[in-house]
C-alpha positions in Angstrom: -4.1 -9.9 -15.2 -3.4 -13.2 -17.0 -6.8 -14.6 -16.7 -8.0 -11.1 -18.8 -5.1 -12.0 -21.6 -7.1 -14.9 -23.1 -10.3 -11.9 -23.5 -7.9 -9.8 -25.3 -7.7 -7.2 -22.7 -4.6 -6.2 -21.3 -4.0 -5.1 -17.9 -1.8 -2.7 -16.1 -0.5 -3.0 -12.3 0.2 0.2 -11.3 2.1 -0.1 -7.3 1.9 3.4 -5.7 3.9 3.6 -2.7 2.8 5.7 0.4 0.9 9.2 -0.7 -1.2 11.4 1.1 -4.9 10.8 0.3 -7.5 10.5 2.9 -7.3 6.5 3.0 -4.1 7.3 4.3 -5.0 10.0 6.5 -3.7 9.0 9.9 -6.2 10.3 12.1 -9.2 8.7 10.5 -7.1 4.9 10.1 -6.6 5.3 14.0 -10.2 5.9 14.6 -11.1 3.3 12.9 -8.6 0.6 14.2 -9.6 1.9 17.7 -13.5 1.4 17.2 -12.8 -1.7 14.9 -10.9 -2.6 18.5 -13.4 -1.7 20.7 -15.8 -4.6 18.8 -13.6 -7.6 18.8 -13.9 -10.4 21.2 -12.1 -10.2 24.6 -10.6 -13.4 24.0 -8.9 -12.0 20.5 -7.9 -8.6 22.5 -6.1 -10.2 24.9 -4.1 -12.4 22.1 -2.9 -9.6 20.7 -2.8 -6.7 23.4 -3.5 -3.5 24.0 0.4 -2.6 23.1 0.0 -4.1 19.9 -2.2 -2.0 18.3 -0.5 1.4 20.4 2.7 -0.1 18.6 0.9 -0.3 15.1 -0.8 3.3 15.3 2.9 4.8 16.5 4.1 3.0 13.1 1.5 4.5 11.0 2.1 8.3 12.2 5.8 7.4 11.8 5.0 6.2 8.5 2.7 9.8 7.7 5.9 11.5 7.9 6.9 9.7 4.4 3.8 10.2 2.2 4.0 12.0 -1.0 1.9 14.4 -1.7 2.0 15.1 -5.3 -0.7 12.3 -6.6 0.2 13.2 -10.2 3.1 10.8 -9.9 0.2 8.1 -9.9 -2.4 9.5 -12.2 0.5 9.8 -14.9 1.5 6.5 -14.9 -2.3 5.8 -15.2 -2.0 8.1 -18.2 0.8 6.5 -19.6 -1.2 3.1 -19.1 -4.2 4.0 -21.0 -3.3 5.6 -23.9 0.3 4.1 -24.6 0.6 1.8 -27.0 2.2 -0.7 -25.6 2.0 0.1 -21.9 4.4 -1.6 -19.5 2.8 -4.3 -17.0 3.9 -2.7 -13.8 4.0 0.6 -13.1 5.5 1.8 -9.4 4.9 5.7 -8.9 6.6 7.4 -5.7 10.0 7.1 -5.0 9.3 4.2 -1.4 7.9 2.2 -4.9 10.7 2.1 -6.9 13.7 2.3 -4.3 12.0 0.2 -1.6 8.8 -1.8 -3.0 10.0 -3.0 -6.3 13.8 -4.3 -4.8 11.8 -6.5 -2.0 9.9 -8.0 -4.9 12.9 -10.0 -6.1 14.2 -10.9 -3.0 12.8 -14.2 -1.9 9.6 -13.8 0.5 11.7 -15.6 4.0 13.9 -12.4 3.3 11.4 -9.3 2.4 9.3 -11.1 5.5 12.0 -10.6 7.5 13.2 -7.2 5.8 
């Protein structure tokens, strides 16, 4: 973003939280951790364990039960980013964005690491 300034073009962050799309799609992320899994090294499987990534698809499905699923929360603040006038830096769309994602942005990162 502040490389583009000194071009004269002005970008726009926009921070969706979690919404339902199809890179979010549970079923098709735990395929692919499972056959990305099925191709590491036994050496690296065995630092992590098999209970690692049963713990990390258990989160995502937990996580599904959060998304949003109207996207026009995003694509307006896309709107609002292209043909504002003066458009704001950040935008965060979703509610998990503003109430959860922008707070932990302030915080200093030992504490949002640990949050």
């Amino acid at each position: 973003r502040l490389e583009m300034r000194n071009f004269g073009v002005k970008v726009c962050v926009i921070e969706p939280g979690y919404f339902k799309t199809m890179i979010t799609n549970v079923e098709n992320l735990e395929k692919n951790f499972y056959a990305s899994w099925e191709k590491l090294p036994e050496e690296i499987k065995a630092s992590y364990g098999e209970n690692y990534l049963r713990q990390f698809v258990a989160m995502l499905k937990l996580l599904q039960k959060g998304y949003n699923s109207d996207l026009s929360l995003v694509t307006n603040c896309m709107e609002h980013a292209l043909t504002s006038l003066h458009p704001r830096t950040r935008y965060s769309a979703g509610w998990d964005a503003k109430l959860l994602y922008l707070p932990l942005s302030y915080l200093p990162s030992a504490l949002s690491d640990a949050l």
